[in-house]
Wavefront OBJ file of the C-alpha trace (Angstrom):
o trace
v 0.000 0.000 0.000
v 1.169 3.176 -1.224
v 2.089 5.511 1.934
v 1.210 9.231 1.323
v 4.040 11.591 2.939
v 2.763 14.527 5.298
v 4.227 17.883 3.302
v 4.551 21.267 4.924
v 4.127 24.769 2.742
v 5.505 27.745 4.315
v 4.283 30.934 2.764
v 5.013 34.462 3.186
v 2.586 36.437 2.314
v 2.146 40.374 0.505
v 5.391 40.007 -0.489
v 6.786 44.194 -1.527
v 8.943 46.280 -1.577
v 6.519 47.770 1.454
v 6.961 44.704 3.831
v 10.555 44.233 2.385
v 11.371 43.925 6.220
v 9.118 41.612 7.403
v 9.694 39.935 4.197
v 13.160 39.318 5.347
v 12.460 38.748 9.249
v 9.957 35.617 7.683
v 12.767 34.287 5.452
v 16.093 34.762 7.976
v 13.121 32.688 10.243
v 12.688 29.922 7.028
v 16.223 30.076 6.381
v 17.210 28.970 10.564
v 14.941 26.283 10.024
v 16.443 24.770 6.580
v 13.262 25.090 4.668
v 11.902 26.699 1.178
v 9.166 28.960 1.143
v 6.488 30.416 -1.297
v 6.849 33.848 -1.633
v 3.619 35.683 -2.440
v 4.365 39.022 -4.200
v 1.967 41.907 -4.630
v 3.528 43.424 -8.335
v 0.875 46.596 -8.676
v 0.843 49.788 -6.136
v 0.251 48.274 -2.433
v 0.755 50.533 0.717
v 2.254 53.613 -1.335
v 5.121 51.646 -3.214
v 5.090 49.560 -6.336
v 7.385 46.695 -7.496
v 8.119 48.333 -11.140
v 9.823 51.284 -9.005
v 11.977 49.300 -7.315
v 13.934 46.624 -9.331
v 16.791 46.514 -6.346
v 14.224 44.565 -4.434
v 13.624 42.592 -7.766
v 17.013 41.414 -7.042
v 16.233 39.993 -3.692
v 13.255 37.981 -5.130
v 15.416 36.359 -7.705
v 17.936 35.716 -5.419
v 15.551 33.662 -3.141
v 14.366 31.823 -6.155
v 17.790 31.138 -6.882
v 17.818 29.527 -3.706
v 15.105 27.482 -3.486
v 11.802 29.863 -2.723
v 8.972 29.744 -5.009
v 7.574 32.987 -6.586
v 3.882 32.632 -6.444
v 1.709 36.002 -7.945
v -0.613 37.335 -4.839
v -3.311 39.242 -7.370
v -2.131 43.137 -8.395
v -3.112 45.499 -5.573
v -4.200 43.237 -2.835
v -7.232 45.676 -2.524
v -10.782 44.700 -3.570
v -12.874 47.175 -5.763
v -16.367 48.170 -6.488
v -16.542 45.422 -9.080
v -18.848 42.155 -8.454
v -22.067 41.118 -7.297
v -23.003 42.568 -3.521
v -22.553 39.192 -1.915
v -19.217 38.289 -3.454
v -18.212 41.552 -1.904
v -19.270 41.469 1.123
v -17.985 37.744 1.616
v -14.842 39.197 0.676
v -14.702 42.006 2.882
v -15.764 39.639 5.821
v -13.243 36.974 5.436
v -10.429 39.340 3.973
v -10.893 42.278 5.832
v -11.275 44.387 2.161
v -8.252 42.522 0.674
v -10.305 39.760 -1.750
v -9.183 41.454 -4.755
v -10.056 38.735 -7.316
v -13.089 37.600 -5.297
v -15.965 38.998 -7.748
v -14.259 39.881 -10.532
v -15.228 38.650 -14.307
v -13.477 37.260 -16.665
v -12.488 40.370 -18.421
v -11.151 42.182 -15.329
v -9.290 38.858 -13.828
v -7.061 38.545 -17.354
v -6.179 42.552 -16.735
v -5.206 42.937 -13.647
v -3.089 39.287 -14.504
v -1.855 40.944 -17.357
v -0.894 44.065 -15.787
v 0.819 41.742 -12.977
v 2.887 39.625 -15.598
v 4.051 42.528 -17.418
v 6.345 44.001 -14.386
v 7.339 40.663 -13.313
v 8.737 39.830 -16.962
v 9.876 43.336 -17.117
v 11.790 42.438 -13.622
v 13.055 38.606 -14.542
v 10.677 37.278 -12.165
v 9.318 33.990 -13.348
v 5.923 32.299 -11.421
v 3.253 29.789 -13.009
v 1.326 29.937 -9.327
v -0.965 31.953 -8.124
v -2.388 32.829 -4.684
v -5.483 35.177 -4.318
v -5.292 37.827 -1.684
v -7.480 36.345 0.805
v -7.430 32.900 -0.877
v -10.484 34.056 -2.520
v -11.082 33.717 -6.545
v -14.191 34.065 -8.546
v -14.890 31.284 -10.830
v -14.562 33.496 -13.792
v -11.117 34.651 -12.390
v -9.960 30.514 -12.062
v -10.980 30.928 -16.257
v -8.835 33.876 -16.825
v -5.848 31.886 -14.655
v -5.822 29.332 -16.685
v -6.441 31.365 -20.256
v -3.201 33.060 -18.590
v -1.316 29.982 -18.565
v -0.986 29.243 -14.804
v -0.404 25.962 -13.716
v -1.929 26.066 -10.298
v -3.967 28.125 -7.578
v -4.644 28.102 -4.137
v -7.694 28.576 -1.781
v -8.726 28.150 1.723
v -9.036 24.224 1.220
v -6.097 23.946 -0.930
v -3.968 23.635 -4.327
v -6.032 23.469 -7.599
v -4.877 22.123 -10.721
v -5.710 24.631 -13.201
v -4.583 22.688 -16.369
v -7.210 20.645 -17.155
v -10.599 21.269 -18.184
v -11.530 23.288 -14.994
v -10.093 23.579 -11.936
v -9.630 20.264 -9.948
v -8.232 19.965 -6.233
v -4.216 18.505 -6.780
v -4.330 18.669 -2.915
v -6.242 18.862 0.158
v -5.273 21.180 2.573
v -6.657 23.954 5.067
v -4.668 27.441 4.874
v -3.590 27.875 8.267
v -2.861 31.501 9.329
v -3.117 34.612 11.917
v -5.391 37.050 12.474
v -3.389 40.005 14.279
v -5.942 42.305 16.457
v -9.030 42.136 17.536
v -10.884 38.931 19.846
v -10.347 36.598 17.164
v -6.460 36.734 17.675
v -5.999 34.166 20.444
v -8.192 32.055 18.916
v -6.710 31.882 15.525
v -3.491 31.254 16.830
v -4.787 28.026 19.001
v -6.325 26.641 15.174
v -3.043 27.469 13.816
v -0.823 25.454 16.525
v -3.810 22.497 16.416
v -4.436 22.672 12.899
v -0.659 21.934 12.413
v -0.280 19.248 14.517
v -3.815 16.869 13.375
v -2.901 17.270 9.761
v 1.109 16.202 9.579
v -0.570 13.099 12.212
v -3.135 12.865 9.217
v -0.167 12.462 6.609
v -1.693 15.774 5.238
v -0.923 18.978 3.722
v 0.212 21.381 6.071
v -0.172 25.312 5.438
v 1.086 27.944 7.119
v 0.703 31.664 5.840
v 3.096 34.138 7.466
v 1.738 37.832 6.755
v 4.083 40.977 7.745
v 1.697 42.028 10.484
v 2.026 38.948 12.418
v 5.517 39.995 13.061
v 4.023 43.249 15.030
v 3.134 41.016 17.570
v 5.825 38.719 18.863
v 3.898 36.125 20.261
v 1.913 35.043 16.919
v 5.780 34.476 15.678
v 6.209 32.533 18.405
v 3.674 30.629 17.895
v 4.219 30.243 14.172
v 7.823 29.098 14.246
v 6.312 26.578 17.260
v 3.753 24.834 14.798
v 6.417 24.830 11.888
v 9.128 22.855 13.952
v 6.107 20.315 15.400
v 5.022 19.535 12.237
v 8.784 19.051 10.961
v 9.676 17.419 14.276
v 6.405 14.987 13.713
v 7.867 13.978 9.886
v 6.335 16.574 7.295
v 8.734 17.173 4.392
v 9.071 21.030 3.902
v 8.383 22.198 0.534
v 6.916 24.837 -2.148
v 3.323 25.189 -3.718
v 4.697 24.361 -7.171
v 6.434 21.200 -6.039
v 3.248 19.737 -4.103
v 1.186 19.977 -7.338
v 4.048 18.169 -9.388
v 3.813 15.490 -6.374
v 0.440 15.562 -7.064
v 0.806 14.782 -10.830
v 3.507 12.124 -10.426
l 1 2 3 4 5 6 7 8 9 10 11 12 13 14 15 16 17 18 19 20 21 22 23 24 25 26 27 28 29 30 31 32 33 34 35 36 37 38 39 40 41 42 43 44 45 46 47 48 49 50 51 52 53 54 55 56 57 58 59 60 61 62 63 64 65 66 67 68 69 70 71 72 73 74 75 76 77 78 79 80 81 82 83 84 85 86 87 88 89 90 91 92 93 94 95 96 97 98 99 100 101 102 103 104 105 106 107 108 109 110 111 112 113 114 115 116 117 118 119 120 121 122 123 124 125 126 127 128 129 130 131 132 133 134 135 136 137 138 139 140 141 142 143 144 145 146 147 148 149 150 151 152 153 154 155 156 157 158 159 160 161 162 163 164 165 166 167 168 169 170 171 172 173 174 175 176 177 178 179 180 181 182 183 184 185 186 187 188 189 190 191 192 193 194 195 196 197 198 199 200 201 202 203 204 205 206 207 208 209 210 211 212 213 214 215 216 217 218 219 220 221 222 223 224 225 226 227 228 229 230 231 232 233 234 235 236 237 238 239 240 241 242 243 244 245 246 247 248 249 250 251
């Protein structure tokens, strides 16, 4: 009987020339540990900087790459709009706190904002085929324009979809595991993420766990974080990248 290994994806989220810091806090962390990580990177104008302005911090995303780290596209702006049906929205708003850029969009306005996105990354020499949407939310018409844009893969809350068929289909099953600084939900988030960790490497599972730069504003979520990430390693999940999971998926 075929046994199926436990993997672990790290990812660093709203990856910019904005959180360049926290960026590199998240990877020095990845780096101590000896493991890759996916590095979600917001191209388009996010928090009063844009990638295209900065091509030294280009640099440092290759150089990860080079390394190891995946390069995984996280939307254009990270910032919904007015566009969509009212309960798309609003779902969006509630789960991502305004950030579910790609939540309603059509089909038209998906393949532009990709298109905008893939124009500064080839511009910069950054090369991705994954995608991540800013609050793991995607519209079924933006999953079409994904795929019309040639990605291989994308993510959600439940995991990593194959977008190379004839529609999406789950590669693998996984729940995103993650923070949520502020607010009365913080304590409680962090207990799923240390828990969540733990049942699915026991469950041979896929084991996610999304760094974002504000988690580093309070110490304690890191912590917590860099607890769950040496449990599960400790416990026998194989640290590796979105991109390599799917091809694991495939073989």
């Amino acid at each position: 009987m075929t046994t199926v290994e436990p993997l672990l994806v790290v990812s660093v989220h709203d990856v910019a020339p904005a959180t360049a810091d926290e960026t590199a806090r998240w990877c020095a962390d990845a780096d101590a540990l000896g493991i890759p990580v996916s590095l979600l990177v917001i191209p388009g104008p996010w928090r009063g900087m844009a990638l295209a302005e900065h091509g030294d911090y280009a640099e440092v995303l290759r150089d990860r790459a080079a390394r190891g780290d995946e390069l995984v596209l996280h939307g254009w702006c990270h910032q919904a709009g007015p566009e969509g049906r009212p309960v798309r929205r609003a779902v969006g708003r509630a789960v991502a706190r305004g950030a579910a850029e790609f939540a309603a969009l059509d089909e038209g306005q998906a393949a532009r904002r990709l298109g905008d996105a893939k124009e500064v990354l080839d511009r910069l020499g950054l090369r991705t085929t994954g995608f991540t949407p800013p609050g793991w939310l995607a519209s079924p018409a933006a999953e079409r324009a994904l795929a019309g844009a040639g990605f291989r893969y994308t993510t959600d809350h439940f995991g990593v979809k194959d977008l190379r068929g004839d529609g999406p289909t789950r590669a693998r099953r996984g729940f995103a595991l993650s923070h949520r600084p502020g607010g009365t939900g913080e304590r409680l988030g962090a207990a799923v993420l240390r828990t969540g960790a733990a049942w699915a490497t026991r469950r041979r599972g896929l084991v996610r766990v999304a760094l974002h730069p504000d988690d580093l504003h309070r110490p304690r979520l890191r912590d917590d974080t860099l607890r769950a990430i040496e449990g599960a390693l400790k416990a026998g999940a194989r640290a590796t990248t979105y991109g390599a999971v799917l091809d694991a998926a495939a073989s």
